[in-house]
C-alpha positions as CSV (number, residue, x, y, z in Angstrom):
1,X,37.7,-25.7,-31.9
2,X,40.0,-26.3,-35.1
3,X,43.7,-28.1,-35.0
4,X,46.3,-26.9,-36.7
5,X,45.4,-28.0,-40.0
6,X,42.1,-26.3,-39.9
7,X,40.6,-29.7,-38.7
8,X,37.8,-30.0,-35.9
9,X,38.7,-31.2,-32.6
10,X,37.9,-34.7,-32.3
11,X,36.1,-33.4,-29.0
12,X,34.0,-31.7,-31.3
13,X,32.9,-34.1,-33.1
14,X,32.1,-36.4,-30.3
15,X,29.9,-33.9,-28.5
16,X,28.0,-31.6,-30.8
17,X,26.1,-28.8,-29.1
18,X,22.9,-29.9,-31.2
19,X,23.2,-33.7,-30.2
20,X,22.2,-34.8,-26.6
21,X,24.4,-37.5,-24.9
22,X,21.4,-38.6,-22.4
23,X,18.1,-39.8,-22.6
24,X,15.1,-38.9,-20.9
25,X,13.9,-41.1,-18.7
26,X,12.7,-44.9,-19.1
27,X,13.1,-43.6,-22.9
28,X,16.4,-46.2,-23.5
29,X,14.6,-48.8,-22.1
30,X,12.2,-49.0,-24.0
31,X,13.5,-49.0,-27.3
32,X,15.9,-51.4,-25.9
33,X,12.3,-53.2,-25.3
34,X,12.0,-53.1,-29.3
35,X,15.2,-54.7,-30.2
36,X,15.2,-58.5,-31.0
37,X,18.4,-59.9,-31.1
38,X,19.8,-62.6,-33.3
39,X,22.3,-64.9,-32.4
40,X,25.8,-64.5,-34.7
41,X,27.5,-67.6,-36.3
42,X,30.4,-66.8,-34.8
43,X,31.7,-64.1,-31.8
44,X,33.1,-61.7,-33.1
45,X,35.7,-59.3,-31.4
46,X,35.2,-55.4,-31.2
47,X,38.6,-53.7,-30.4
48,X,38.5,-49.8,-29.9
49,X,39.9,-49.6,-33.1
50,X,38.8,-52.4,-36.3
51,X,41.0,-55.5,-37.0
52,X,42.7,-55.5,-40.5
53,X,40.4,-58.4,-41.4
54,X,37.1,-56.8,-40.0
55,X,34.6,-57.4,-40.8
56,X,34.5,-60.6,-41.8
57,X,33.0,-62.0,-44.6
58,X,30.8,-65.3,-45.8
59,X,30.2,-66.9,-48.8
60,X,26.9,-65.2,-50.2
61,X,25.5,-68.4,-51.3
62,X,25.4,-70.1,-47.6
63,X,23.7,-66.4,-46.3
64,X,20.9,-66.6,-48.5
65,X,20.7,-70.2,-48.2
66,X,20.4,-70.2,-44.7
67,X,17.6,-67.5,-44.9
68,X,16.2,-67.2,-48.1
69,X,15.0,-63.6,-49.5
70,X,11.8,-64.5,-50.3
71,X,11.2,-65.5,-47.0
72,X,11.6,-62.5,-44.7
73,X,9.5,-64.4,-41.7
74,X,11.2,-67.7,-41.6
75,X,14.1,-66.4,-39.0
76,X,16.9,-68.6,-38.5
77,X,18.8,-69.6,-35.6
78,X,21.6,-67.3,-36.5
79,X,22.8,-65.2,-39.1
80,X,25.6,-64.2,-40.3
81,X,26.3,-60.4,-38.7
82,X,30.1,-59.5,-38.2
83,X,29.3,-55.7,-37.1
84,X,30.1,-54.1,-34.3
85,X,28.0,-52.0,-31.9
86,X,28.4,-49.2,-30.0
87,X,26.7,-47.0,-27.5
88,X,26.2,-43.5,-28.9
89,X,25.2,-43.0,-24.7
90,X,28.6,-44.2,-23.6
91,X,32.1,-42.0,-24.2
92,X,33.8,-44.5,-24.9
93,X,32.1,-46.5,-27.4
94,X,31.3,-43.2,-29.4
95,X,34.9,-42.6,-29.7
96,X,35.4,-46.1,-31.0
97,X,32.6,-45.8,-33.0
98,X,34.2,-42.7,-34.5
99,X,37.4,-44.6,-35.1
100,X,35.6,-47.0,-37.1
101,X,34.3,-44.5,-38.9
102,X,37.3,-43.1,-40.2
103,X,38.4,-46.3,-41.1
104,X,36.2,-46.5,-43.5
105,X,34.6,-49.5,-42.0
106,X,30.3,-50.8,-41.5
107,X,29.3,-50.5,-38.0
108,X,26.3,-49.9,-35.9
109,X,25.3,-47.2,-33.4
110,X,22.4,-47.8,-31.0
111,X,21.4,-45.8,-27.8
112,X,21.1,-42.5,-29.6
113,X,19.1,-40.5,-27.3
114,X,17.7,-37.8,-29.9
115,X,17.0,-40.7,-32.3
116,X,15.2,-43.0,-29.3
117,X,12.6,-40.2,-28.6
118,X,11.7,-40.2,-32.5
119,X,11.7,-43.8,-32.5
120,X,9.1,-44.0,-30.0
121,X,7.2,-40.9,-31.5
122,X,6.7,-43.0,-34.6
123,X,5.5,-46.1,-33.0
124,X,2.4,-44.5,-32.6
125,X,0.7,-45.0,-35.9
126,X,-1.9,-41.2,-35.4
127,X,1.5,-39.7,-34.4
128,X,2.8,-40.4,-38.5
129,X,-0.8,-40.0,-40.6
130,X,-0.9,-36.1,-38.5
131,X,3.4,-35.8,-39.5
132,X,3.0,-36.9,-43.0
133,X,-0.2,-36.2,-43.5
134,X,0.7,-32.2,-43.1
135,X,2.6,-32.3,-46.3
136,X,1.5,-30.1,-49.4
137,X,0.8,-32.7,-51.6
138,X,1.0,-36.8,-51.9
139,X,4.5,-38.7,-51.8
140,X,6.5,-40.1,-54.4
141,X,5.9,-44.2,-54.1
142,X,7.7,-46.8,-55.7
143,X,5.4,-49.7,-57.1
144,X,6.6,-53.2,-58.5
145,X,4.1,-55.8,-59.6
146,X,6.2,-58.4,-57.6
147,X,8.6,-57.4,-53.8
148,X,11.7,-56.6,-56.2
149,X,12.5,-53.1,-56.5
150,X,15.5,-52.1,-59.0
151,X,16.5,-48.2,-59.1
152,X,16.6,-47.0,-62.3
153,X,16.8,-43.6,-64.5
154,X,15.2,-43.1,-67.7
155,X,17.5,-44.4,-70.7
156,X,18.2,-41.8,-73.3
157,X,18.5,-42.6,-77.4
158,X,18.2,-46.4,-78.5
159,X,18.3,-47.8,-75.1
160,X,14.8,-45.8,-74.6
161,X,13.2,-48.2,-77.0
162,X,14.1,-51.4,-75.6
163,X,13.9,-50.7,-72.2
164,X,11.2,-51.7,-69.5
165,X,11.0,-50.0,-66.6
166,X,11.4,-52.5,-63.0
167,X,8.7,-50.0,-61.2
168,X,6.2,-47.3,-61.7
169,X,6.9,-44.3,-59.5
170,X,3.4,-43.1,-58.4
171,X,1.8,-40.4,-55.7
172,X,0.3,-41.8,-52.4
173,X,-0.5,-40.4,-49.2
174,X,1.2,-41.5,-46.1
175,X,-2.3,-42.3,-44.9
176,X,-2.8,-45.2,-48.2
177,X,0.3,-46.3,-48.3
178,X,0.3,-47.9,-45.0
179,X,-3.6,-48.9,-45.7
180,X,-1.8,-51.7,-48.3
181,X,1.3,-52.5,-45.9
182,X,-0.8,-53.2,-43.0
183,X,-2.9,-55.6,-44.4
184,X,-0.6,-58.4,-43.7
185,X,1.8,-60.8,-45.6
186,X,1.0,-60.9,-49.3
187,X,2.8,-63.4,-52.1
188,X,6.3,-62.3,-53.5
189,X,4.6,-62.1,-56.9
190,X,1.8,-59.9,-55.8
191,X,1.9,-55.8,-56.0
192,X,4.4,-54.6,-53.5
193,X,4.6,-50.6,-52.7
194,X,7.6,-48.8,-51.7
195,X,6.7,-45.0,-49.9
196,X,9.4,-42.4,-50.0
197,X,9.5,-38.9,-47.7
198,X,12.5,-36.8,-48.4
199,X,13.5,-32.9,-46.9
200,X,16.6,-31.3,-48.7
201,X,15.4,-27.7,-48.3
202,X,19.3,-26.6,-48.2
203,X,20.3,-28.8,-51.3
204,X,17.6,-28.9,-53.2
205,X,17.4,-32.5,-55.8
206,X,14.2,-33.9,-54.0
207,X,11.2,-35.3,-54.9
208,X,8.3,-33.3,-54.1
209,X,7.0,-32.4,-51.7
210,X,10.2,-31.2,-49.9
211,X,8.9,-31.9,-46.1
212,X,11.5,-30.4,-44.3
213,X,9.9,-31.6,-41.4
214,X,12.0,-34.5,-41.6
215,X,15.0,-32.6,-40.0
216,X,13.2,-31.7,-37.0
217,X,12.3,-35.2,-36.2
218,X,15.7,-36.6,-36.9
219,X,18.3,-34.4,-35.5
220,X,21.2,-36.5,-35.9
221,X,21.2,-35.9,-39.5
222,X,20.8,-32.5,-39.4
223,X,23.7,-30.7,-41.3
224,X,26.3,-30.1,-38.8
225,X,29.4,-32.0,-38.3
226,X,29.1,-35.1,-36.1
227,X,29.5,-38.8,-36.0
228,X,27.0,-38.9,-38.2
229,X,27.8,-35.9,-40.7
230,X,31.0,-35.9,-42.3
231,X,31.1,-33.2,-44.7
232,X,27.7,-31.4,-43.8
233,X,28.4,-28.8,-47.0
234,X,28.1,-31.9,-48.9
235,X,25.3,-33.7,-47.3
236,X,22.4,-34.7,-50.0
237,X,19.3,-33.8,-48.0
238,X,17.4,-37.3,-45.8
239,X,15.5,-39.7,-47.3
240,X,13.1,-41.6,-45.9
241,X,11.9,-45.2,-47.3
242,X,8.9,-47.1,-45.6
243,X,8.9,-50.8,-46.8
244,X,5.8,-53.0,-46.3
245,X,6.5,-56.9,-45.6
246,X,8.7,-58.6,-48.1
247,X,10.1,-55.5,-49.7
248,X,13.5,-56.2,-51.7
249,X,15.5,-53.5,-52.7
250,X,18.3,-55.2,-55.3
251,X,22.0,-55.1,-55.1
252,X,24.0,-51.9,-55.5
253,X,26.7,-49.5,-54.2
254,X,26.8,-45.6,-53.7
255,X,29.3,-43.5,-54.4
256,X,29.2,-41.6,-50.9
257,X,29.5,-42.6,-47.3
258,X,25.9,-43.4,-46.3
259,X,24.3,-43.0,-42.2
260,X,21.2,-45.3,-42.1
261,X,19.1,-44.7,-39.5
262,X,15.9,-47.7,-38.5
263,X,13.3,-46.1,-36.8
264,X,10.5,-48.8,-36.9
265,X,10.3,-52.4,-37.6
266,X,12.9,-54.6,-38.8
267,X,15.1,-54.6,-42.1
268,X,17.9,-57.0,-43.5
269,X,20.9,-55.8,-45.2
270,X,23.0,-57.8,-46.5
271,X,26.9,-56.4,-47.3
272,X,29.7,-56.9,-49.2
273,X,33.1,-55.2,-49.6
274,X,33.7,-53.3,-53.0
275,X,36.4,-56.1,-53.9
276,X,33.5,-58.4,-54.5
277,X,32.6,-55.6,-57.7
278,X,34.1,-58.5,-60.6
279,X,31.8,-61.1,-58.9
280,X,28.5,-59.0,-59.0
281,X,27.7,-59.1,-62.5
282,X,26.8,-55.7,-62.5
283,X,24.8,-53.8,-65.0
284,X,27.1,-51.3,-66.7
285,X,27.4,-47.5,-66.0
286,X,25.5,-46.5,-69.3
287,X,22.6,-48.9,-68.5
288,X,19.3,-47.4,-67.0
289,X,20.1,-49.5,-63.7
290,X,24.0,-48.7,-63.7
291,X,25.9,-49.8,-60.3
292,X,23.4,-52.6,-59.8
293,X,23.8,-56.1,-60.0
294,X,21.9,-58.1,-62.9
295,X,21.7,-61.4,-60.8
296,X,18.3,-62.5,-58.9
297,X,20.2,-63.0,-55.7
298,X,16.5,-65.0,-54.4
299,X,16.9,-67.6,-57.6
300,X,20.6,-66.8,-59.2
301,X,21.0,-68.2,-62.5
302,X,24.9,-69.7,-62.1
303,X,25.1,-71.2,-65.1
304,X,24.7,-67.4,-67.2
305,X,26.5,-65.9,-63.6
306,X,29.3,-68.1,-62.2
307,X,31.0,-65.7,-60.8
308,X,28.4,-64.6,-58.4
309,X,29.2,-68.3,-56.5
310,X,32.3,-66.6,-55.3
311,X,30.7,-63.1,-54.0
312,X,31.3,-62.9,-50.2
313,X,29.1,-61.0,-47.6
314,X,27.8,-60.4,-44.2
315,X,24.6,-59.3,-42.9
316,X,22.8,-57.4,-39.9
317,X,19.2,-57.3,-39.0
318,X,18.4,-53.8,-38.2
319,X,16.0,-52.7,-35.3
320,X,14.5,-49.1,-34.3
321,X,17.0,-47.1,-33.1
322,X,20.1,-48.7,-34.8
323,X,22.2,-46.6,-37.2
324,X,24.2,-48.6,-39.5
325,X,27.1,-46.6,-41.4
326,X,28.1,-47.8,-45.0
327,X,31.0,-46.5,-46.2
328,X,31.3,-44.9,-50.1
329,X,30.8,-48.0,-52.5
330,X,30.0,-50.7,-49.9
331,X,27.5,-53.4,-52.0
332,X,24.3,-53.7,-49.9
333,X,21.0,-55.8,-50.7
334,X,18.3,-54.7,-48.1
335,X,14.6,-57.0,-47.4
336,X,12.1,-55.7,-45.1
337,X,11.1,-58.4,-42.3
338,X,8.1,-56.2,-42.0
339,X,6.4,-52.6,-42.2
340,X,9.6,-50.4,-41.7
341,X,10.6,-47.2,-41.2
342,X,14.3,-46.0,-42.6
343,X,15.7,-42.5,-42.9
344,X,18.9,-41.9,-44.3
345,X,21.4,-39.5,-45.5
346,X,24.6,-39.0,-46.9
347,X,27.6,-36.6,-46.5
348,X,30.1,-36.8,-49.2
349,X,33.0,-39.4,-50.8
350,X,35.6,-41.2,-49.8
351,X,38.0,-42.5,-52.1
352,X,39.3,-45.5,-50.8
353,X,37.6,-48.1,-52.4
354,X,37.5,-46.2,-55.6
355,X,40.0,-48.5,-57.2
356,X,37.7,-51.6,-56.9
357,X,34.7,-50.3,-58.3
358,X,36.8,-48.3,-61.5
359,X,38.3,-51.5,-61.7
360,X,34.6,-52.6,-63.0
361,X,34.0,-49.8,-65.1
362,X,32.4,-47.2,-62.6
């Protein structure tokens, strides 16, 4: 049903007809069984509707200092994760979870029964090489000679010349890539690969091969409005990105809200509010790797980047079955703690924070 304003009902939203509100049985339980939890620096309060001052926010330099990027195994005794959760499985929480939502705030969902099943679908390692090994063809893969990955696009007139590309995009099977992620912990300064599946059959824009298969297997993000869909005409198809152990994927906003879903392993984002923008150092929006930030957040140079001392953040481990929302131009620095699974997609712009980042250039 619509409001008066041509709006869906909230109710809607809340309970989609293609969504399920229950699990199967002993399914929750399990993936509950896959979570490790980390102990916060401080509680942190979770009203039905966010605080003015949430979340809350940490100098950057005592984050990474307390766990050091390079070092994705040496957990801490805490960390610094202001989030809130909520229970997709409980009412209550989903409406609050919706409120967050539209606040324009980061929060995580867990206890998402359609996204539980495929969680424990892909623990089972024949289960992905038959999924992903029924594409057409081999996937687009990201590979850096060292665990730091930098997006970038290819520089048009004199900036072609003097540019050198981060990473190589090659073609691997599912079936290889995880051959080289499995075989354990390897140096930061040895090769790293980075596997990417993506299905945008309705938008087109994607890498090939389109495997629309992806949609099936993750029906939260299928296009239809939800809490996890806001705009579904402007949803830009779900991507998929497998990290292998030590995996760093450097510092950068979107400009659209962003639904990231874990579905195996562990990964480490660390966030900051687009006020920090001034303080990143960011590479400007003509420059190959536009929107991202120049500094070496694992050894920043302070003496060419002072300004980076002052960048504040907060961080959350994310485990299978979590889905983390980042709003449109939230910063976001993101280490895999092991072999990972990540799907995500996005669903149009909010305008909010537009003023920070324009305030930068962008």
């Amino acid at each position: 049903m619509k409001n008066e304003n041509g709006e869906k009902e909230e109710e809607d939203i809340l309970n989609p007809p293609h969504l399920r509100d229950k699990h199967l049985p002993g399914v929750k339980e399990k993936v509950e069984g896959l979570k490790r939890e980390y102990e916060r620096f401080e509680p942190v309060q979770c009203p039905p509707e966010p605080d003015p001052d949430y979340p809350l926010h940490y100098p950057l330099v005592d984050i990474t200092a307390n766990w050091p990027p390079d070092s994705p195994s040496s957990r801490p005794s805490h960390i610094y994760n202001s989030l809130c959760y909520f229970d997709y499985s409980d009412p209550i929480q989903r409406a609050s979870a919706y409120k967050y939502r539209l606040a324009e705030v980061p929060f995580v969902v867990r206890g998402i029964p359609d996204l539980d099943d495929t969680v424990l679908r892909w623990g089972d390692i024949t289960y992905m090489n038959d999924l992903f090994g029924s594409a057409s063809a081999p996937f687009r893969c990201e590979y850096s000679e060292n665990n730091h990955f930098m997006y970038w696009r290819e520089p048009r007139g004199k900036k072609k010349a003097n540019f050198v590309p981060p990473t190589e995009m090659i073609k691997m099977t599912f079936r290889e890539w995880y051959a080289k992620a499995s075989r354990g912990r390897v140096s930061k300064d040895d090769p790293h690969w980075y596997f990417r599946a993506s299905a945008c059959s309705s938008s087109g824009g994607c890498p090939a091969p389109d495997f629309n298969k992806i949609f099936s297997e993750l029906p939260i993000f299928q296009p239809k409005e939800s809490l996890f869909i806001a705009v579904p005409k402007r949803q830009r198809g779900v991507h998929c990105r497998f990290g292998m152990t030590g995996v760093i994927a450097e510092n950068h906003f979107d400009g659209s809200r962003n639904m990231i879903s874990l579905i195996g392993g562990e990964r480490r984002y660390i966030l900051s509010h687009p006020a920090n923008c001034r303080n990143m150092a960011l590479f400007p929006r003509d420059h190959p790797s536009g929107r991202h930030s120049a500094v070496d957040w694992s050894e920043p140079d302070f003496e060419t980047f002072p300004q980076f001392k002052d960048v504040l953040s907060n961080e959350v481990v994310l485990q299978p079955g979590d889905v983390l929302y980042l709003p449109t131009n939230w910063f976001h620095y993101i280490i895999s703690l092991g072999i990972n699974y990540q799907c995500n997609t996005r669903s149009g712009k909010n305008y909010d924070y537009d003023y920070l980042t324009e305030d930068c250039g962008f």
